[in-house]
C-alpha positions in Angstrom: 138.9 64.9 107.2 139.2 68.5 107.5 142.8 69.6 107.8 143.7 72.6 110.1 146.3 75.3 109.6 147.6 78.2 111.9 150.5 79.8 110.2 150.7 77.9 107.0 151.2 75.0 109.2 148.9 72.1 110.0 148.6 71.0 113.3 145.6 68.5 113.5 142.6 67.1 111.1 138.8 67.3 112.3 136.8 64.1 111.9 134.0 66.2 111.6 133.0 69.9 110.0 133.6 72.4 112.4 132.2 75.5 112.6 133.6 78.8 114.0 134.6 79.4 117.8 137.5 77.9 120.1 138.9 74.2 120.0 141.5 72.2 122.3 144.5 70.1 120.9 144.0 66.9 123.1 147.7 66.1 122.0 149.3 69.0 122.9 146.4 70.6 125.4 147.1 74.2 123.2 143.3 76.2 122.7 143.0 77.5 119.3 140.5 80.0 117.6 138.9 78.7 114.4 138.9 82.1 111.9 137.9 80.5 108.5 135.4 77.2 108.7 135.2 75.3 105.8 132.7 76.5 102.8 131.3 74.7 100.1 133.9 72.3 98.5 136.7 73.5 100.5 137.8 71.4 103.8 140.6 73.6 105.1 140.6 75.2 108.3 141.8 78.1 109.6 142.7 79.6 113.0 145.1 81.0 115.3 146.5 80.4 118.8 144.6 81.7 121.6 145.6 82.1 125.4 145.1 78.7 127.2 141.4 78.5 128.8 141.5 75.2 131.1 141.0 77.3 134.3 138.0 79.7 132.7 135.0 79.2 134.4 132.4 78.2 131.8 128.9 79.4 132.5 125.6 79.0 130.1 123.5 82.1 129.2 
């Protein structure tokens, strides 16, 4: 599991390792910004809150 923080606090754990970019809280249905993925032995995450992106219009490039 790979346990992730915003402000010291921990709001969810990853089943998997995540990498950097943005993730959605299922739970709560907040969008967060991952800042710090884990590296080597480490499994903490790190991120902050970012503005809520369910009506963005996704396009591929």
């Amino acid at each position: 599991m790979y346990p992730f923080f915003v402000d010291g606090e921990r709001i969810f754990s990853f089943s998997y390792k995540p990498s950097k970019g943005v993730v959605k809280d299922d739970d709560t249905g907040k969008w967060y910004e991952i800042t710090k993925a884990p590296e080597g032995r480490n499994r903490k995450v790190y991120g902050k809150r970012t503005i809520n992106l369910d009506g963005t219009y996704w396009q591929t490039m």
